[in-house]
C-alpha angles and dihedrals in degrees: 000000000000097000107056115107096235094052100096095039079056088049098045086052097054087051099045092059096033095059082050085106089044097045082052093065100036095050088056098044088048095236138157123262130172126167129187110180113297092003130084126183132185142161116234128217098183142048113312088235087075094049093044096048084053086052092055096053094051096054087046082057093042117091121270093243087056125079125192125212122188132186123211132202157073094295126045131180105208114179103315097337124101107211121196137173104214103187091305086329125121114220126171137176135176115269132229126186110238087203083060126086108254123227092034121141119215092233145058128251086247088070114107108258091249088078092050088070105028086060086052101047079049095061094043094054089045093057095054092051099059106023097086093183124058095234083062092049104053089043087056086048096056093044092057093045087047091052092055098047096046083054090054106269122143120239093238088068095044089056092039092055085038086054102044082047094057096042089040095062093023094148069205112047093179097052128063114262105244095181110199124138094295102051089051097067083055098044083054090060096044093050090039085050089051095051097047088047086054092048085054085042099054097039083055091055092043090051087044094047093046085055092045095244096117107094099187121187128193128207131171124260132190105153145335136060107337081175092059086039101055088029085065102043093052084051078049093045094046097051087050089053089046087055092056119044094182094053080041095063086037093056096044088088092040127092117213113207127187129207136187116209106198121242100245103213116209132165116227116235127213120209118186111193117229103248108203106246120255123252118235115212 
C-alpha cells in the first residue's frame, strides 16, 4: 500500500539495486545521473541505440506490476527544472506544468508570516539557480511577483523581499545593484558562492554536533530584528566568557547556535452545540 511509511524507504531500495547496471555505464563513460524517487535523469556522450538497448534491459528487470517511461532529446523538464543541450551548451530554465493552475502559492493563509518571505526569497534563489540567462531570469522574477499580488500581497512587500534578495547576493556590497544581462552573471556566482559556503556551514555543525560540540539554543521569535537580537546576546555571552576564564578555555572547541522557533498566532474558537429545547407537558 501507498500510504505506509515505509513505502517509499521500500521503494527507494528496489531502485537503488535495480539502476546497478545503469550506474555501471554511466560511471565509465564519465556522465552525468541523478535520481529522486521514481525519477531518474542523465546526460548522454554516445548513440541513443546504446542508451535505448540499456533501457531495455532495465524494464525487462523491472516487476510486472511496474512500468518505465523515458524521454529522449535534446531538451528535458526534471522536476522543476527545464534541461536543454544547446549545441554543447547547457541551458536551463525553471519549469512550470501547463496542465497546473498558474499564480498559486504552496501554503495556507493560516501559515506565520515568516513562511510568506522565506518562500519568496526561495523562489528567488531558485530562479537564479537554474535560469542561466538573465531574460529567463527577470521573467521568473515577474511571474513570482505576479503570484504574490494576485494572492493578496501589497507591492511594498513584493519590492522590499526583491531588494533584500539583490543586496543579499550583491558580488559588490558597497555599490548599487544595477541588474542587466552582465551583473547577473555575476549575481549567479555570488548566490552559487553563498550556498556552497552553507552547505560547508551546515557539514561543520553536523560534525560538531556528532562530537557534541554544537551547543544549540532556541528562543521564540514573532517580529522584529532577529540580527540586533542575536548581535546583543553574543556581546552578553562574550562578557560572560571574559568573566571565567575556565568556562572560557571549555567553550574554545565548542560551537554556540542559535535558533529562533516562530510564534504561531491562532484565534480559539468556541462552538456551542445546538441542544434541541425541551418540551414542557
Amino acid at each position: 500500500p501507498l500510504n505506509l511509511p515505509l513505502t517509499e524507504l521500500l521503494a527507494s531500495i528496489y531502485l537503488h539495486h535495480w539502476q546497478v547496471p545503469l550506474v555501471r555505464n554511466v560511471c565509465v563513460r564519465d556522465v552525468f545521473y541523478d535520481r529522486y524517487n521514481d525519477m531518474g535523469f542523465l546526460t548522454w556522450n554516445a548513440f541513443i541505440e546504446e542508451l535505448q538497448k540499456i533501457f531495455d534491459e532495465l524494464e525487462q528487470e523491472l516487476d510486472s506490476n511496474l512500468q518505465m517511461a523515458t524521454f529522449i532529446g535534446s531538451g528535458v523538464h526534471f522536476l522543476h527544472a527545464f534541461i536543454e543541450n544547446q549545441k554543447g551548451r547547457l541551458y536551463t530554465r525553471v519549469y512550470h506544468d501547463s496542465i497546473s493552475q498558474p499564480f498559486l502559492l504552496p501554503y495556507a493563509h493560516s501559515h506565520p508570516r515568516l513562511f510568506h518571505r522565506q518562500w519568496f526569497r526561495a523562489a528567488l534563489i531558485r530562479a537564479g539557480q537554474y535560469c542561466s540567462s538573465f531574460e529567463d531570469f527577470e521573467e521568473e522574477r515577474l511571474y513570482l511577483e505576479l503570484s504574490f499580488l494576485a494572492n493578496g500581497y501589497s507591492l511594498d512587500f513584493v519590492e522590499y523581499h526583491l531588494r533584500q534578495f539583490f543586496s543579499r547576493f550583491n558580488p559588490k556590497p558597497n555599490e548599487p545593484m544595477n541588474l542587466n544581462r552582465f551583473t547577473y552573471l555575476s549575481l549567479r556566482r555570488e548566490l552559487f558562492r553563498c550556498i556552497d559556503q552553507q552547505r560547508h556551514n551546515l557539514e561543520e555543525e553536523q560534525e560538531l554536533h556528532k562530537n557534541c560540540h554544537l551547543i544549540q539554543l532556541h528562543y521564540l521569535f514573532d517580529w522584529g530584528s532577529r540580527f540586533q537580537f542575536n548581535q546583543k546576546f553574543h556581546e552578553l555571552w562574550s562578557e560572560i566568557l571574559e568573566q571565567d576564564p575556565r568556562f572560557k578555555e571549555t567553550m574554545r572547541s565548542k560551537r554556540l547556535l542559535l535558533i529562533h522557533n516562530h510564534v504561531y498566532w491562532y484565534y480559539p474558537v468556541v462552538f456551542h452545540p445546538m441542544l434541541p429545547k425541551k418540551t414542557i407537558n
